[in-house]
C-alpha positions as CSV (number, residue, x, y, z in Angstrom):
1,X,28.5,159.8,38.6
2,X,26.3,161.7,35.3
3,X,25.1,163.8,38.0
4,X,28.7,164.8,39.4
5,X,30.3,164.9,35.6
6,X,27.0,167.4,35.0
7,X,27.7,169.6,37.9
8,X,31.1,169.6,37.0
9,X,30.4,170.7,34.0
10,X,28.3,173.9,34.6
11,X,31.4,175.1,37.3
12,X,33.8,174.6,34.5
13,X,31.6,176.7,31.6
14,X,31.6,180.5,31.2
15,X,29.0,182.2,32.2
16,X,28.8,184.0,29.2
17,X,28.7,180.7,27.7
18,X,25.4,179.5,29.4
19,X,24.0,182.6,29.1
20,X,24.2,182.2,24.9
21,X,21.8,179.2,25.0
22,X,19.2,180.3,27.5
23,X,16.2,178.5,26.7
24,X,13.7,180.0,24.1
25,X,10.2,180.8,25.5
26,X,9.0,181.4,21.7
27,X,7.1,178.6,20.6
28,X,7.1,180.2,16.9
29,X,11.3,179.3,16.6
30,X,10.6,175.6,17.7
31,X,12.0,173.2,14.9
32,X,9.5,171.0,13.4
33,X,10.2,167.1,13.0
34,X,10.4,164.3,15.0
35,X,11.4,164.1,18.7
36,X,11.9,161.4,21.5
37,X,10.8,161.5,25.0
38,X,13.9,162.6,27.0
39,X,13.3,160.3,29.9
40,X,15.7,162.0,32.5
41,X,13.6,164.9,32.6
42,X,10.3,164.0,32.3
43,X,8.0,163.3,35.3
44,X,4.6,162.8,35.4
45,X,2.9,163.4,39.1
46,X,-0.2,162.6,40.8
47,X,-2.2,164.1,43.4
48,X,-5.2,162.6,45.2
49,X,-7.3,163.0,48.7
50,X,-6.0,161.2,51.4
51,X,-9.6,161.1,53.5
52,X,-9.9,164.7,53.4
53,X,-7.1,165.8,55.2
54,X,-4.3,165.9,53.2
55,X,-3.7,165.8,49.5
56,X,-1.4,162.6,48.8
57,X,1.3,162.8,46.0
58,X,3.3,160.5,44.0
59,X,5.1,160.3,40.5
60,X,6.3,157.7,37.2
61,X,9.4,158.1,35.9
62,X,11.1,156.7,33.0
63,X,8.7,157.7,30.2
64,X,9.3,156.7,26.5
65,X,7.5,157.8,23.2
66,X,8.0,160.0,20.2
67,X,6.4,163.5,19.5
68,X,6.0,165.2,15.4
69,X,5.5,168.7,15.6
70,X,5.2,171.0,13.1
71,X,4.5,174.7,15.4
72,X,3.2,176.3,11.7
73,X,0.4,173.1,11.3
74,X,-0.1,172.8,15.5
75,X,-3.2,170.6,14.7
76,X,-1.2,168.2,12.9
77,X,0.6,167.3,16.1
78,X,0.8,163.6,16.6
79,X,2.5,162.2,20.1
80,X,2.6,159.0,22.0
81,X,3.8,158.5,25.3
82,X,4.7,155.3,27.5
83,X,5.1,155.0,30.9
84,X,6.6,151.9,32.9
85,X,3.6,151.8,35.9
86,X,6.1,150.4,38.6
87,X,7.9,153.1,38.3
88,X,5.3,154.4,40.5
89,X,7.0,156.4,43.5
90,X,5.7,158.2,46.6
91,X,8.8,158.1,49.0
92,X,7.1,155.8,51.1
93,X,8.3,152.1,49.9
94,X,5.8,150.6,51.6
95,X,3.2,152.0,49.9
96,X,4.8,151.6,46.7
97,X,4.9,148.2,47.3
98,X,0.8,148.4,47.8
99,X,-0.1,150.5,44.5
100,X,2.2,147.8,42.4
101,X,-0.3,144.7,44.0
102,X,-3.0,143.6,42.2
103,X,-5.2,146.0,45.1
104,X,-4.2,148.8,43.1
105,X,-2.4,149.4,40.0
106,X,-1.2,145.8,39.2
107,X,1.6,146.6,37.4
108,X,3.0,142.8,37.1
109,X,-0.5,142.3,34.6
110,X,-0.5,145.7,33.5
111,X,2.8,147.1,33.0
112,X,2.7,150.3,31.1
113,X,0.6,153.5,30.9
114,X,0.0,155.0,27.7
115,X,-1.2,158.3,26.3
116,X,-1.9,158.6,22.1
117,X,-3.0,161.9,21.2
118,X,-6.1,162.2,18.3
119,X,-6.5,166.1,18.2
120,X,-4.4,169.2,19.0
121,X,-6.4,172.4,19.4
122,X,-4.4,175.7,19.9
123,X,-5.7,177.8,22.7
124,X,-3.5,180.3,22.7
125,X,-0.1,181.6,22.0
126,X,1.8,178.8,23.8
127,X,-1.1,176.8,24.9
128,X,-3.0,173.6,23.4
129,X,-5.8,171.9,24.5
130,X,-4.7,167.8,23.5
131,X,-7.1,164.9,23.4
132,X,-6.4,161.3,22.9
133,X,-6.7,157.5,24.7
134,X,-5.3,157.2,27.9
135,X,-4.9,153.8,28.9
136,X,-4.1,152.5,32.8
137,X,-5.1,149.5,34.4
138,X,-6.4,147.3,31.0
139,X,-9.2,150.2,30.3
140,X,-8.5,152.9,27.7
141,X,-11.0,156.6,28.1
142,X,-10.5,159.3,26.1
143,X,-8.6,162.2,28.0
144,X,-8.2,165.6,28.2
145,X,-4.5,167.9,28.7
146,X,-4.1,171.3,29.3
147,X,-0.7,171.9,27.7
148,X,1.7,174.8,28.1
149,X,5.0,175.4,26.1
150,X,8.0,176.2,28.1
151,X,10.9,176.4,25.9
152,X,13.0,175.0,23.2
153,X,16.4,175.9,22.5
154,X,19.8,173.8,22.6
155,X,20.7,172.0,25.9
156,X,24.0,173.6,27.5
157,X,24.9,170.2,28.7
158,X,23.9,167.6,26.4
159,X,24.4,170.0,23.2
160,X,21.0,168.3,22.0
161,X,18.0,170.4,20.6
162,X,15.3,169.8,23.5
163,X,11.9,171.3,23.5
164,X,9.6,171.1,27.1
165,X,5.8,171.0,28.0
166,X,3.8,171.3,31.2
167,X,0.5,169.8,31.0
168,X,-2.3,169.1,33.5
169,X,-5.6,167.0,33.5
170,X,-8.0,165.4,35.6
171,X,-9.3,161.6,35.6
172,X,-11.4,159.7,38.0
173,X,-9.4,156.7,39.0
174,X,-12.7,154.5,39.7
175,X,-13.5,154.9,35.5
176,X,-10.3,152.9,35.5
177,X,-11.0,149.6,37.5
178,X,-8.8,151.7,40.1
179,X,-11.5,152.2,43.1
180,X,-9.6,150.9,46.2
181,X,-11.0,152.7,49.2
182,X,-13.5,155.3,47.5
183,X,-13.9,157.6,48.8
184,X,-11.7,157.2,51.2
185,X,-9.2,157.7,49.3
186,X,-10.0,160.0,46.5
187,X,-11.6,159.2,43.0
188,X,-10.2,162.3,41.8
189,X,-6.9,162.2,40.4
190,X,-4.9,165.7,39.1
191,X,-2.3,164.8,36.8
192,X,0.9,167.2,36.9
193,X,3.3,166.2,33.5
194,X,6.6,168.4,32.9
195,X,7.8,166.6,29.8
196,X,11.0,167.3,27.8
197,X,11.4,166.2,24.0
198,X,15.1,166.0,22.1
199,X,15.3,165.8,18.3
C-alpha cells in the first residue's frame, strides 16, 4: 500500500515541483547534527566466490543506528550502525534458511551485526576513508570503508531532510568464525552499503 500511495504521489506532483528539490551533490551544504538510519532505503550487500565460477550475492535489510555529522569538523564524525543478521536475503529461500543455521551465520545466537566507527579521515572532496569495530558472528575486528557522499537535500516524498552514502570494504569471512566450505566457497567477502540518513 506505502509503495502504491508513493507512486501515486509522484504522478500527482508537478514536475516543476520535483525538479525544486533535486537532491544536492554538495557535501559542503549538508546540515550538521544528529541523524537516524532510514531503514527503507538502506541496504547493505555481499558478494563472494561461488567455487570460482560465479560470484554469489546476497543482502540485510532493516538497518538501525544514528550518525553526528558536522561536514566543517568531518573527523569528528561519530556513527553506529545495526543490522538484524536474519534479515539475510539471497532470493533463494533455501539458502537463506542455511546462512541463518548455526553452519553459517547463526543468527538465533547471534542476532545482529554492528559497525561503530573510531576515526573519519577525509580523502577527498566527497570521500572519507572510515574505520571502526565491526562485529559478526560473536568476534569484533577492526574494519575499513571506503565512503562516498551522494547527496543530501529534502526528500520530495517524505518532506524529511535525508542525507545518503555509498561505501565499500573488504573482510575475510574465516577471521569471523565464518569458514564453512573454504575455499570453496570464498573467504573473501566485498561489502556494497548504500545508506540513507534523515534528521
Amino acid at each position: 500500500m506505502r509503495t502504491i500511495l508513493l507512486a501515486a504521489a509522484l504522478l500527482t506532483t508537478p514536475a516543476a515541483a520535483l525538479a525544486q528539490t533535486v537532491a544536492d551533490p554538495n557535501p559542503a551544504h549538508v546540515k550538521p547534527g544528529t541523524y537516524q538510519v532510514e531503514s527503507t532505503h538502506t541496504r547493505i550487500l555481499f558478494a563472494v566466490s561461488h567455487m570460482g565460477f560465479t560470484t554469489w550475492y546476497g543482502n540485510f535489510t532493516g538497518a538501525t543506528g544514528t550518525l553526528s555529522l558536522n561536514p566543517a569538523k568531518l573527523a569528528d564524525t561519530k556513527f553506529t550502525i545495526t543490522i538484524p543478521a536474519d534479515s539475510v536475503s539471497t532470493t533463494n529461500t533455501v539458502l537463506d534458511k542455511e546462512l541463518n543455521s548455526p553452519e553459517w551465520f547463526d543468527t538465533a545466537k547471534y542476532p545482529t551485526i554492528t559497525f561503530k566507527s573510531e576515526k573519519v579521515q577525509r580523502t577527498g572532496q566527497d570521500t572519507a576513508k572510515v574505520t571502526g569495530e565491526l562485529t559478526f558472528h560473536g568476534v569484533t575486528k577492526p574494519e575499513t570503508l571506503a565512503v562516498t557522499f551522494n547527496a543530501g537535500g529534502i526528500n520530495p516524498i517524505t518532506k524529511q531532510y535525508t542525507i545518503g552514502f555509498n561505501a565499500t570494504g573488504t573482510l575475510m569471512r574465516s577471521a569471523f568464525n565464518q569458514s564453512t566450505y573454504v575455499p570453496l566457497i570464498g573467504d573473501k567477502v566485498t561489502l556494497i552499503i548504500s545508506a540513507a540518513f534523515v534528521q
